[in-house]
C-alpha positions, 0 to 999 in steps of 0.5 A: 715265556709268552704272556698272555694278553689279559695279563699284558692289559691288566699289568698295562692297566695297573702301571698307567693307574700307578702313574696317575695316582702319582701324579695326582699324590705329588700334587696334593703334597705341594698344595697340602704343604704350602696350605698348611704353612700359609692358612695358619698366618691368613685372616681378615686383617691380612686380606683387608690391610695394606702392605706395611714394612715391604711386606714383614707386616700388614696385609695384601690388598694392594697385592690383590688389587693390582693383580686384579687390574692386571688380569682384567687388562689382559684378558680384556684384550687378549679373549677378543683378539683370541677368539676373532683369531681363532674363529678366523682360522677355523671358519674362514681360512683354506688349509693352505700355506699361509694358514700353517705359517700362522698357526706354526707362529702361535705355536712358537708364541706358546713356548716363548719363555715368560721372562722374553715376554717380560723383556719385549713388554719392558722395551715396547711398553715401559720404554718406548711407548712410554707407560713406565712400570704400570698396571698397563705395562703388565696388563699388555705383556700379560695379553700377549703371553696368553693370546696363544692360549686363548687362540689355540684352546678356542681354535681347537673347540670351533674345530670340534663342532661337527661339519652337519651344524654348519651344512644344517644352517647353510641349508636354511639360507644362513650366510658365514657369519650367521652360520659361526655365530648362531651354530658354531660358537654355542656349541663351541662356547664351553672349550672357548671359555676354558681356554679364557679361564686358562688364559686367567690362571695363567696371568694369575700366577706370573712372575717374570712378565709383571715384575719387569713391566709393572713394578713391585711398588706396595702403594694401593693402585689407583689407576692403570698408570700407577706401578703396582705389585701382584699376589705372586711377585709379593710372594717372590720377593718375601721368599726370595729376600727373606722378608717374612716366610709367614706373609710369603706361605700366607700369600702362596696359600691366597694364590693357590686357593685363587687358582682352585677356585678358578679352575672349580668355576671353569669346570663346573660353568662348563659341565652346565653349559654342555648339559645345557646342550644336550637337553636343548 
């Protein structure tokens, strides 16, 4: 019996809604579970207070403050390395042979596994540069594992913009690098951001590269030399010992809502800044 091709599309149509929609329920279950084991055990006191008893007591700001440290060194050197990277292969390199041998070398970075980061930082950074368990450690290690990122993400967004932008601006008498920074890169500007935000997210949430290259120690930071322990590794060490599942569900829940509110601003600068665009 042959089917007919309205009921082929819409039978097509319904089972790619259905995977969507379970997508987006499975989701919405992990951030509804988590949230409401961990909102319930979050106050001002928690936000505000130190880390007290290895974490059955007290609060998370050192948490919070070493993860911010830590994410500021990464992005700080990996955004720069990332878009220069990026603008390079996409505005001043040739479709040729060594171009494909270093894009196919970020592509392998992208899929190393975290924790080969967090030995590479442990030997290079800990051992051999002589950092110790620091801020610095992880901040470095955090970098290389979102360079990739960053590079492909900011690679993929000067790729989209179309070629009449770039024979527009040569015509005016433009050299290369007017052409890239004044035609390119404002239209290119919101996927390159979104990658920056990934990049964010991403050193946000690790575990594996920051618990061996910066430490777990519950003192507040107060340089980058000092050892310091993330939002997520405090998580990992009270689910995983047991210490207090009410701090671990309270601190997964501060995580989770970091990370939405990361991703809400990234949408919604880029939305402006595309909008912005348009109208100009």
């Amino acid at each position: 019996m042959r089917i007919s091709p309205t009921i082929t599309e819409k039978l097509a149509k319904g089972i790619l809604l259905l995977a969507c929609l379970s997508a987006v329920a499975a989701l919405l279950f992990v951030i509804g579970f988590v949230l409401v084991g961990g909102l319930k055990h979050v106050s001002i006191a928690f936000l505000t207070q130190p880390i007290l008893d290895m974490g059955r007591s007290g609060g998370i700001l050192p948490a919070i403050v070493g993860t911010l440290f830590m994410v500021a060194v990464a992005i700080g050197i990996a955004a720069p390395l990332g878009v220069a990277s990026a603008i390079y292969l996409a505005e001043y390199t040739l479709e040729g042979k060594v171009t494909q041998v270093i894009r196919f070398g970020i592509n392998c970075l992208a899929g190393v596994p975290s924790i080969i980061f967090g030995l590479f930082g442990y030997i290079l950074f800990v051992v051999i540069m002589g950092f110790g368990w620091s801020i610095l450690s992880g901040g470095l290690s955090l970098a290389a594992m979102v360079l990739p990122t960053i590079i492909r993400t900011a690679e993929e967004a000067l790729r989209s913009v179309p070629e009449e932008y770039r024979s527009v601006a040569a015509s005016l008498g433009a050299n290369r690098w007017q052409i890239v920074t004044r035609a390119v890169i404002p239209y290119a500007l919101p996927g390159i951001l979104t990658g920056v935000i990934l990049g964010i997210g991403r050193s946000i949430e690790e575990t594996a590269v920051v618990i061996f290259t910066a430490g777990s120690a519950v003192q507040m930071p107060t340089s980058l030399f000092d050892s310091a322990r993330s939002m997520s590794v405090h998580f990992y060490i009270l689910a995983r010992e047991g210490i207090s599942n009410e701090n671990a569900y309270a601190t997964a829940s501060i995580l989770i809502i970091t990370i939405l509110l990361i991703n809400i601003s990234a949408y919604s600068l880029m939305h402006k800044l595309m909008r912005g665009r348009q109208t100009s």
